[in-house]
N, CA, C and O atoms as a Tinker XYZ file with bonds, in Angstrom:
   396  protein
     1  N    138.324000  142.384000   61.103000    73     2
     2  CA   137.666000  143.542000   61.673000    64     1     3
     3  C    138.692000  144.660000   61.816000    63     2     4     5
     4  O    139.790000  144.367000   62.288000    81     3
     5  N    138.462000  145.772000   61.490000    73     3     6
     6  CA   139.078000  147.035000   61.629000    64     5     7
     7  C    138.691000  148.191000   62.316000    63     6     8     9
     8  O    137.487000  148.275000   62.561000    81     7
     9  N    139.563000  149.283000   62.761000    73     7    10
    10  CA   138.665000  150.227000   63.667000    64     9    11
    11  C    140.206000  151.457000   63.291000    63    10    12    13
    12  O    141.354000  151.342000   62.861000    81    11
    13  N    139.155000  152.739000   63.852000    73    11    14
    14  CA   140.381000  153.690000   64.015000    64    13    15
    15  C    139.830000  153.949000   65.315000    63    14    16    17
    16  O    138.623000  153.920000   65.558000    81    15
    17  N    141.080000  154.301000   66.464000    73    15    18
    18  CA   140.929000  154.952000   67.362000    64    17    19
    19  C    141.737000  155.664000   67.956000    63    18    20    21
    20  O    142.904000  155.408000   67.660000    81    19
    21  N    141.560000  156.649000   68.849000    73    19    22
    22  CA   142.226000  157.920000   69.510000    64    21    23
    23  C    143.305000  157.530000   70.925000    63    22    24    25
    24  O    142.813000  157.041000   71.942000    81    23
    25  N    144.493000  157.762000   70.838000    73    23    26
    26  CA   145.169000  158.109000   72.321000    64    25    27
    27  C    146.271000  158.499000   71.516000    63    26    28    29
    28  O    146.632000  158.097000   70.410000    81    27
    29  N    146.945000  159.745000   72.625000    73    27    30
    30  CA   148.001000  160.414000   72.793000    64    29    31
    31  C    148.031000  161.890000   71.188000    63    30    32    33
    32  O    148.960000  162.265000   70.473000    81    31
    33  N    146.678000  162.264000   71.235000    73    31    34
    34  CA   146.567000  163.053000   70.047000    64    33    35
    35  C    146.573000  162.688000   68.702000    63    34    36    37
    36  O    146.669000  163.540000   67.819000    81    35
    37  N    146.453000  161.174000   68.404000    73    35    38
    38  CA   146.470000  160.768000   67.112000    64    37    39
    39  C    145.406000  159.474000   66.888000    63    38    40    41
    40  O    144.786000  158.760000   67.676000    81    39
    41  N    145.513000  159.537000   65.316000    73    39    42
    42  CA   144.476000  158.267000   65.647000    64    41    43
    43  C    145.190000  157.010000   64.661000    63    42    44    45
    44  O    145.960000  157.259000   63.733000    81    43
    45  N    144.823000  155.812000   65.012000    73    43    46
    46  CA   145.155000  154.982000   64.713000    64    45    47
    47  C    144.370000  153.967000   63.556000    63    46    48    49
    48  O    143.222000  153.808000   63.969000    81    47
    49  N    144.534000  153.355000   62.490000    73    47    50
    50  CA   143.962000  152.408000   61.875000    64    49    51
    51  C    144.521000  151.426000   61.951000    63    50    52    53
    52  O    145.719000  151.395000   61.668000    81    51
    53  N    143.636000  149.950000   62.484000    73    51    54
    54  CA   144.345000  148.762000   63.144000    64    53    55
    55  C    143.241000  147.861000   62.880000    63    54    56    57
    56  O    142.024000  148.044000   62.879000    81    55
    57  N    144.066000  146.692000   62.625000    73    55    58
    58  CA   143.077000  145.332000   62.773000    64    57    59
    59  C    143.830000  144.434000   63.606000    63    58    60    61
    60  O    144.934000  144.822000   63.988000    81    59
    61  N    143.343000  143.086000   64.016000    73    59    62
    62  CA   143.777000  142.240000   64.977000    64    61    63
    63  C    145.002000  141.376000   64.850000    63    62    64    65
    64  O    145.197000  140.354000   64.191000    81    63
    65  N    145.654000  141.958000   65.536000    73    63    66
    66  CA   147.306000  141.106000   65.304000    64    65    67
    67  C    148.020000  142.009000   64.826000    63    66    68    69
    68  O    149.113000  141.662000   64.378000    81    67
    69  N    147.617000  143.519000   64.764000    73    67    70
    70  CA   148.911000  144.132000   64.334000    64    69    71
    71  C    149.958000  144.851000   65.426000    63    70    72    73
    72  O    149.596000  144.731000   66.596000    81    71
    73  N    150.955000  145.435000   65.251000    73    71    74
    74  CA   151.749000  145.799000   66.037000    64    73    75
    75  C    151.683000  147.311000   65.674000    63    74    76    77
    76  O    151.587000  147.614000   64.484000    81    75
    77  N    151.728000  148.269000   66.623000    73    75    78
    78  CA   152.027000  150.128000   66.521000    64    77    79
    79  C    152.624000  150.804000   67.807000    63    78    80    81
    80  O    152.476000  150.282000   68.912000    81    79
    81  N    153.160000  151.733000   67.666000    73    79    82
    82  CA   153.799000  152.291000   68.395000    64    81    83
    83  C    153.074000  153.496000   68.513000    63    82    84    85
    84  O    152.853000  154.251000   67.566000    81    83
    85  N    152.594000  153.731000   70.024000    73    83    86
    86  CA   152.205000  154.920000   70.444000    64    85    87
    87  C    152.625000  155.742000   71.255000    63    86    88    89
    88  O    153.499000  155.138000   71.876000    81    87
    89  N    152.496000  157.433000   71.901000    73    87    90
    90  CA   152.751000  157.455000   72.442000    64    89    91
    91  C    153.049000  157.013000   74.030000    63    90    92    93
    92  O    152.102000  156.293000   74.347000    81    91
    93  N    153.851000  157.127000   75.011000    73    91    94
    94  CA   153.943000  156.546000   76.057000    64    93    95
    95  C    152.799000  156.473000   76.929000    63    94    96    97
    96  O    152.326000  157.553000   77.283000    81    95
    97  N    152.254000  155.401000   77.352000    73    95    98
    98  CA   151.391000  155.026000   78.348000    64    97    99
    99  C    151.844000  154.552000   79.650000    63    98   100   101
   100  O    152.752000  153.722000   79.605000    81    99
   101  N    151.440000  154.876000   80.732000    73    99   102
   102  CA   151.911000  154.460000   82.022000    64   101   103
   103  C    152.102000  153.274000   82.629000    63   102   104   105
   104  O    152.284000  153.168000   83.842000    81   103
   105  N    152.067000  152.151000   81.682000    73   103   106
   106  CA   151.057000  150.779000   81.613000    64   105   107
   107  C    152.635000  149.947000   82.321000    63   106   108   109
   108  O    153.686000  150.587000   82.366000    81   107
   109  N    152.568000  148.821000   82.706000    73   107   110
   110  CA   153.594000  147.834000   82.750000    64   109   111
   111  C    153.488000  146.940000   81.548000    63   110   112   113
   112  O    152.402000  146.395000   81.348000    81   111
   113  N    154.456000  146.732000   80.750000    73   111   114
   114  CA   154.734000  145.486000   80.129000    64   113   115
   115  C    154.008000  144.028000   80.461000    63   114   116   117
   116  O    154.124000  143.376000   81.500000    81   115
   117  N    153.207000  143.696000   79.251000    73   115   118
   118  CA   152.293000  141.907000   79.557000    64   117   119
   119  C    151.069000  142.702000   80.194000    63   118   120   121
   120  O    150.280000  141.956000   80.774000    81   119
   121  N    150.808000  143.764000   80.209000    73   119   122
   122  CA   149.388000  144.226000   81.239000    64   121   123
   123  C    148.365000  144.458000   79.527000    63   122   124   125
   124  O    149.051000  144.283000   78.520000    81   123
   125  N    147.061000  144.772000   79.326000    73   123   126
   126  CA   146.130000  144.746000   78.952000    64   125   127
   127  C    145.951000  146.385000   79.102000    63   126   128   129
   128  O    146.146000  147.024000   80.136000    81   127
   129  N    145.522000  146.926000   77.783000    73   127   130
   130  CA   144.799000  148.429000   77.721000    64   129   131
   131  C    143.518000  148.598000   76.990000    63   130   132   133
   132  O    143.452000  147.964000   75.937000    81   131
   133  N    142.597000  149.239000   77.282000    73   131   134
   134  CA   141.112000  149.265000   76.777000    64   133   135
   135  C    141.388000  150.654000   76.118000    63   134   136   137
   136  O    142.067000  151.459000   76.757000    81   135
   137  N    140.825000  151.051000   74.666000    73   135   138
   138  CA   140.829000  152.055000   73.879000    64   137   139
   139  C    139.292000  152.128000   74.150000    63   138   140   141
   140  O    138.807000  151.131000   73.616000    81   139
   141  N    138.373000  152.826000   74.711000    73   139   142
   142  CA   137.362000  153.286000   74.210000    64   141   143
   143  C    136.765000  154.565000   73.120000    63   142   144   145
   144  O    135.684000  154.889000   72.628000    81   143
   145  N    138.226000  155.056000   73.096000    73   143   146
   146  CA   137.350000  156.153000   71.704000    64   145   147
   147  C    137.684000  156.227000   70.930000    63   146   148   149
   148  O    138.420000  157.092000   70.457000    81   147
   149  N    137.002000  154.788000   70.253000    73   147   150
   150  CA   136.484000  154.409000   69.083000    64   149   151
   151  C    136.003000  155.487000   68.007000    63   150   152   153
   152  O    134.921000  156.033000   68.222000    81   151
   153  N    136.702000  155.822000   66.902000    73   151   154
   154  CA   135.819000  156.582000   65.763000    64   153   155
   155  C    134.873000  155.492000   64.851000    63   154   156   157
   156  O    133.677000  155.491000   64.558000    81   155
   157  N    135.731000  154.788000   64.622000    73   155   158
   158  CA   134.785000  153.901000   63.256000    64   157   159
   159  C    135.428000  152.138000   63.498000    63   158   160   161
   160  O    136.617000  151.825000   63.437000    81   159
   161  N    134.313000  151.233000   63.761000    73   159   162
   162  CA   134.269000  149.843000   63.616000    64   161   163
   163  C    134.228000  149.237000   62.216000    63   162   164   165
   164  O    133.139000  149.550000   61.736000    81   163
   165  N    134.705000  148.744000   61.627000    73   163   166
   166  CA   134.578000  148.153000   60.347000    64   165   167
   167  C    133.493000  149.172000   59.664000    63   166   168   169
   168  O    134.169000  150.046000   59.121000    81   167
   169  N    132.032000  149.449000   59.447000    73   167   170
   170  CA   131.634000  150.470000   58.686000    64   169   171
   171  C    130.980000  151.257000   59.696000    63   170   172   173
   172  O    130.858000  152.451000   59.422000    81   171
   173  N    130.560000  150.886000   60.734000    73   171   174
   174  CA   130.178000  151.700000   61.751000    64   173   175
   175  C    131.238000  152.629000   61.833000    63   174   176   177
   176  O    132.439000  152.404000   61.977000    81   175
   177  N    130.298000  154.311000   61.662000    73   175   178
   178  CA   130.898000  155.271000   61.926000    64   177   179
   179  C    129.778000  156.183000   63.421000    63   178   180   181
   180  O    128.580000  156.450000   63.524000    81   179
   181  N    130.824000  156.356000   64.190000    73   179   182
   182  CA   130.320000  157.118000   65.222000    64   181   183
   183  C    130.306000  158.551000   65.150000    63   182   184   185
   184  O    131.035000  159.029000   64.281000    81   183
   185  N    129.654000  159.341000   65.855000    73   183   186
   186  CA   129.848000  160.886000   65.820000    64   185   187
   187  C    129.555000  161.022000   67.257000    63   186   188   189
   188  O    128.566000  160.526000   67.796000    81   187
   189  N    130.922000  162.070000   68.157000    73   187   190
   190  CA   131.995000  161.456000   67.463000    64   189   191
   191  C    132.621000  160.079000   67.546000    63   190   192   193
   192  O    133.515000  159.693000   66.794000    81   191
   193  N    132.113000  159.416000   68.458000    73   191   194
   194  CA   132.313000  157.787000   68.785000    64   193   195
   195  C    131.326000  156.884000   69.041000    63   194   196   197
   196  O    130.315000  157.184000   69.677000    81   195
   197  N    131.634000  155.335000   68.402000    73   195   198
   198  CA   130.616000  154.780000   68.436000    64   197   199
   199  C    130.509000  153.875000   69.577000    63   198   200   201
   200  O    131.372000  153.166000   70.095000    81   199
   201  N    129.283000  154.039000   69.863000    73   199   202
   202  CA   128.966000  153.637000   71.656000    64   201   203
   203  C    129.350000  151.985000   71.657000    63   202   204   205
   204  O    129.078000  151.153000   70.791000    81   203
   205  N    129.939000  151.839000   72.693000    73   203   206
   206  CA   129.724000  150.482000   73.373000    64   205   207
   207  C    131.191000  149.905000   72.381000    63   206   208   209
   208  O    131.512000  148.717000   72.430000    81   207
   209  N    131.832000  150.728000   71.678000    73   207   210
   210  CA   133.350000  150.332000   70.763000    64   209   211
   211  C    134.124000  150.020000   71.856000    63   210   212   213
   212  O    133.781000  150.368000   72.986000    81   211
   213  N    135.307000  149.293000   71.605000    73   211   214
   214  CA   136.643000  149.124000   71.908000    64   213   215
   215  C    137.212000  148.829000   71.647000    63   214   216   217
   216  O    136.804000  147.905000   70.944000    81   215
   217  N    138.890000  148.879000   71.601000    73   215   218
   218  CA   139.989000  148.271000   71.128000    64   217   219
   219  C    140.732000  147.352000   72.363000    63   218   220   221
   220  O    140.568000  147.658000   73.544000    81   219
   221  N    141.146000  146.775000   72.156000    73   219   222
   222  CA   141.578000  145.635000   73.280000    64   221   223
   223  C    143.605000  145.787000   72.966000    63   222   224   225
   224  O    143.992000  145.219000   71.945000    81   223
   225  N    144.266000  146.225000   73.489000    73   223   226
   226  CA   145.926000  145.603000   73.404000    64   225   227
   227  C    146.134000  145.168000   74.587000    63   226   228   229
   228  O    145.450000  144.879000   75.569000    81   227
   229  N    147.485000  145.180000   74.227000    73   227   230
   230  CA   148.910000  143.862000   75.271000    64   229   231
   231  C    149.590000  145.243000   74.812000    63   230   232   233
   232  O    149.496000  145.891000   73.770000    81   231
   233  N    150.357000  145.453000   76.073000    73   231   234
   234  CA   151.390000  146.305000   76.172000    64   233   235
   235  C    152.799000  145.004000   76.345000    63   234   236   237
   236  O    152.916000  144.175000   77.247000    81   235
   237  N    153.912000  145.276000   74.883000    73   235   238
   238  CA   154.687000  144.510000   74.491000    64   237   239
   239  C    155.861000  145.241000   75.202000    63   238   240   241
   240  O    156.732000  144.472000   75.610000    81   239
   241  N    156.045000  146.408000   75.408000    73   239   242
   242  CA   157.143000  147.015000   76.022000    64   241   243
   243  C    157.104000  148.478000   75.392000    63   242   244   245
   244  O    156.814000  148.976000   74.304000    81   243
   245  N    157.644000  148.998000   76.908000    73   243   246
   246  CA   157.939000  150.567000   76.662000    64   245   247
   247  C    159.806000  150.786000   76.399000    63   246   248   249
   248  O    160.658000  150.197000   77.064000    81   247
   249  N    160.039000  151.602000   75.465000    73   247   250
   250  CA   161.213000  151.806000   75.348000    64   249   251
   251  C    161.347000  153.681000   74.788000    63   250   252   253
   252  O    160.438000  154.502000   74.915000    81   251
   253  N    162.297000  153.868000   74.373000    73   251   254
   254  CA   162.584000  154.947000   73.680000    64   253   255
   255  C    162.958000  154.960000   72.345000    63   254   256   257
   256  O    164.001000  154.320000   72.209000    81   255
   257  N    162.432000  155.545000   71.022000    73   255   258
   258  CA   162.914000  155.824000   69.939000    64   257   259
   259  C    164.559000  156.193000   69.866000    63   258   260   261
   260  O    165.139000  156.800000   70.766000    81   259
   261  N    165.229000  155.694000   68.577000    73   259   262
   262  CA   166.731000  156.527000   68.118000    64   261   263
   263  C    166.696000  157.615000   68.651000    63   262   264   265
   264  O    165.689000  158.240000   68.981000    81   263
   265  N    168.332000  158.063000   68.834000    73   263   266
   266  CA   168.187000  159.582000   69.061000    64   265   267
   267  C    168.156000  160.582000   67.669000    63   266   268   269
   268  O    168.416000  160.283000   66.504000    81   267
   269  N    167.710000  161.964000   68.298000    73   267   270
   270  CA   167.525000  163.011000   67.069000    64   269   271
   271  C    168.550000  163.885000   67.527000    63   270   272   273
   272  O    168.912000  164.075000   68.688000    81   271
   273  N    169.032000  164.466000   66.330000    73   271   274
   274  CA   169.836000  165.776000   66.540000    64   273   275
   275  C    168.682000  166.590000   66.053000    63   274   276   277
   276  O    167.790000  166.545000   65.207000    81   275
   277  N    169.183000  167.429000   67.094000    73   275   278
   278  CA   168.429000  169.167000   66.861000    64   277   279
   279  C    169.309000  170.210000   67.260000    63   278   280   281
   280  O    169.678000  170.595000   68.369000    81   279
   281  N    169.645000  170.704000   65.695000    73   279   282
   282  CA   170.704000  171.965000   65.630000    64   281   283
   283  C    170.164000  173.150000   65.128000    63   282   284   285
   284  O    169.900000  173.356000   63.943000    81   283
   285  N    169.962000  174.136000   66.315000    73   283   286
   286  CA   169.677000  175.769000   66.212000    64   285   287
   287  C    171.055000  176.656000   65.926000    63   286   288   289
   288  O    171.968000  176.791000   66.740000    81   287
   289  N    171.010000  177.189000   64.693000    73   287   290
   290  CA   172.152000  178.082000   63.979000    64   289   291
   291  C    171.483000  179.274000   63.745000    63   290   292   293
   292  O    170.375000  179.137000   63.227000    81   291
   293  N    171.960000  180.746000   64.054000    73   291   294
   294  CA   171.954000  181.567000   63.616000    64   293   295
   295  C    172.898000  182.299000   62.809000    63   294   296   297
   296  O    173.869000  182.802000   63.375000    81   295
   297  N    172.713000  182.457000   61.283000    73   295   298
   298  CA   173.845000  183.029000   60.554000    64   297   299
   299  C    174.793000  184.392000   61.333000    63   298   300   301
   300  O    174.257000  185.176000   62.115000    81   299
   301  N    176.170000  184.465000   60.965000    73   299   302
   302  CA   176.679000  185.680000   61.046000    64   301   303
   303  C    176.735000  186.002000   62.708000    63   302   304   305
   304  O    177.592000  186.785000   63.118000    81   303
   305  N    175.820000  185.387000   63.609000    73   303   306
   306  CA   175.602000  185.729000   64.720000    64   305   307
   307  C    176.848000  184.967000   66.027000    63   306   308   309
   308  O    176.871000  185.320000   67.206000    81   307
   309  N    177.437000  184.288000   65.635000    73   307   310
   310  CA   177.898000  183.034000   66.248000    64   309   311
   311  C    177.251000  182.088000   67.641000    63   310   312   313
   312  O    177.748000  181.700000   68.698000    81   311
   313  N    175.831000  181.961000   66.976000    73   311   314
   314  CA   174.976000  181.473000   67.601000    64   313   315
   315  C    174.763000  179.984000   67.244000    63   314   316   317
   316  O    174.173000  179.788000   66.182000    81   315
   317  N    175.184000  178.803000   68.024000    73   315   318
   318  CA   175.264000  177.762000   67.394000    64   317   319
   319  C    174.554000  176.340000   68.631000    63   318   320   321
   320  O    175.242000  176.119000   69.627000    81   319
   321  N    173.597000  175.737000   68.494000    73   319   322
   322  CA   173.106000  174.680000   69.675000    64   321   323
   323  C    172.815000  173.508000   69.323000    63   322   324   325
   324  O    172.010000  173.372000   68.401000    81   323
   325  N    173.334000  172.463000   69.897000    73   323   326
   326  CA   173.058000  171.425000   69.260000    64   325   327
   327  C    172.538000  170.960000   70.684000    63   326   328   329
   328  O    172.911000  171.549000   71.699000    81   327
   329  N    171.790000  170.042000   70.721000    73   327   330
   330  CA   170.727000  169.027000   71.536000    64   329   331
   331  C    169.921000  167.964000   70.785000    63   330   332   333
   332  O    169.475000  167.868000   69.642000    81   331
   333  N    169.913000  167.037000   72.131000    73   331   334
   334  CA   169.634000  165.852000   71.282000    64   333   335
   335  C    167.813000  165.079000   72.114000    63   334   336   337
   336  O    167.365000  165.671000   73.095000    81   335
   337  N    167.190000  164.073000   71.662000    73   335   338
   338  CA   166.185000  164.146000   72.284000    64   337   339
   339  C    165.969000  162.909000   71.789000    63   338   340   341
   340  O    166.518000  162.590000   70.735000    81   339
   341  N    165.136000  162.016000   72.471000    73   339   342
   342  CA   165.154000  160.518000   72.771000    64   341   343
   343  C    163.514000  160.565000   72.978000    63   342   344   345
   344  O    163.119000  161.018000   74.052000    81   343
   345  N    162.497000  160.103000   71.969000    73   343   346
   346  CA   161.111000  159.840000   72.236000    64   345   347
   347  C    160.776000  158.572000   72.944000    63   346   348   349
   348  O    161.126000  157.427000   72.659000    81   347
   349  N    159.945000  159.046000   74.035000    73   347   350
   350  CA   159.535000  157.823000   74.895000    64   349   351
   351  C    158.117000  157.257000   73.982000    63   350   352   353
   352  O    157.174000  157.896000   73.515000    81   351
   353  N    158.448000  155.710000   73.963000    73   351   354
   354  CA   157.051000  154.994000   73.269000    64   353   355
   355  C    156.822000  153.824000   73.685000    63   354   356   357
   356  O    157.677000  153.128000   74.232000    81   355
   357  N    155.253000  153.363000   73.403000    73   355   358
   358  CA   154.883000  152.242000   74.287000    64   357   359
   359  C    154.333000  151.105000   72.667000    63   358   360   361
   360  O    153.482000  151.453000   71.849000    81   359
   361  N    154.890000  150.178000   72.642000    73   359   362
   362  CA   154.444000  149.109000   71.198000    64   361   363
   363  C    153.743000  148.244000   72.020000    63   362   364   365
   364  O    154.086000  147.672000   73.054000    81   363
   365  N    152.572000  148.238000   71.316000    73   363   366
   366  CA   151.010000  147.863000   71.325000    64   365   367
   367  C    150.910000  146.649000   70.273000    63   366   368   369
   368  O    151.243000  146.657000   69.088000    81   367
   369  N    150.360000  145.610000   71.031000    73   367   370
   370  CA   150.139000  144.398000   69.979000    64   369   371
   371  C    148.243000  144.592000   70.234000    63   370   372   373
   372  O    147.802000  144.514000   71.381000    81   371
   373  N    147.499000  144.785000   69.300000    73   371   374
   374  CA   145.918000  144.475000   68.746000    64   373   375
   375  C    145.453000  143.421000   69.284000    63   374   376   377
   376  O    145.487000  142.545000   68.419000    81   375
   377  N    144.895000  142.883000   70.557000    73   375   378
   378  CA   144.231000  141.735000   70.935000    64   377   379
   379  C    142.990000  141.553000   70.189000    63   378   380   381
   380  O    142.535000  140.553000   69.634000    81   379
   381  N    142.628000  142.522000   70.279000    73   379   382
   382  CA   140.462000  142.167000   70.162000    64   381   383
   383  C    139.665000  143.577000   69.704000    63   382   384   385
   384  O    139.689000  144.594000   70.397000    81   383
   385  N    139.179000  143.502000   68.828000    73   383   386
   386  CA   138.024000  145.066000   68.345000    64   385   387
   387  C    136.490000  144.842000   68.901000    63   386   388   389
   388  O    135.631000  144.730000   68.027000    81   387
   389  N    136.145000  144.782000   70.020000    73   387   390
   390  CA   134.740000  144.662000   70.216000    64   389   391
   391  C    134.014000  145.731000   69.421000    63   390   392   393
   392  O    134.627000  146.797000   69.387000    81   391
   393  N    132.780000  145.703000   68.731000    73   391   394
   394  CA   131.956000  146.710000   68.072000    64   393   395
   395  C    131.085000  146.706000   67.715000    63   394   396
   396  O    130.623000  147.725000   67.201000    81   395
C-alpha cells in the first residue's frame, strides 16, 4: 500500500517500512504520529484529501543534518560573510497506511 502525504510544506511518497526524513516535529523519540492529510491512497485520489486517510509513523529520532557553509561575497566591495547552518530533522519509520 502506498500514499502521498503533507507535513512541514512538502509532500511525501511512502509505503510501509520505509524510512524519511522530515522536517522537525515536536514529537519525543519511540512516540507514534498520525498524518491525516492524506492526498492519494494507493489509487484513491482525494480533492484535496481523501476522507477517513492516514499515515501511521514511529518517531526514530530527532537530530540535525551536516553542516552548510553559506558564503555572501560582494565583488570589489570588500564585503565578505561566511555562516554556517545546521537543519533540524525528525526520521520517520512508516508503521501503517489506513485508507
Amino acid at each position: 500500500m502506498k500514499a502521498i502525504f503533507v507535513t512541514g510544506g512538502k509532500q511525501y511518497y511512502v509505503s510501509v517500512g520505509d524510512v524519511i526524513y522530515v522536517e522537525k516535529l515536536d514529537v519525543e523519540a519511540g512516540k507514534d504520529v498520525e498524518f491525516t492529510d492524506v492526498l492519494m491512497v494507493d489509487d484513491k485520489v482525494g480533492t484535496p484529501n481523501v476522507k477517513g486517510a492516514k499515515v501511521v509513523c514511529t518517531v526514530e529520532k530527532n537530530g540535525k543534518a551536516k553542516k552548510i557553509t553559506v558564503f555572501k561575497y560582494h565583488p570589489k566591495k570588500k564585503y565578505r560573510k561566511t555562516q554556517g547552518h545546521r537543519q533540524p530533522y525528525t526520521k520517520l519509520v512508516v508503521k501503517n497506511i489506513v485508507g
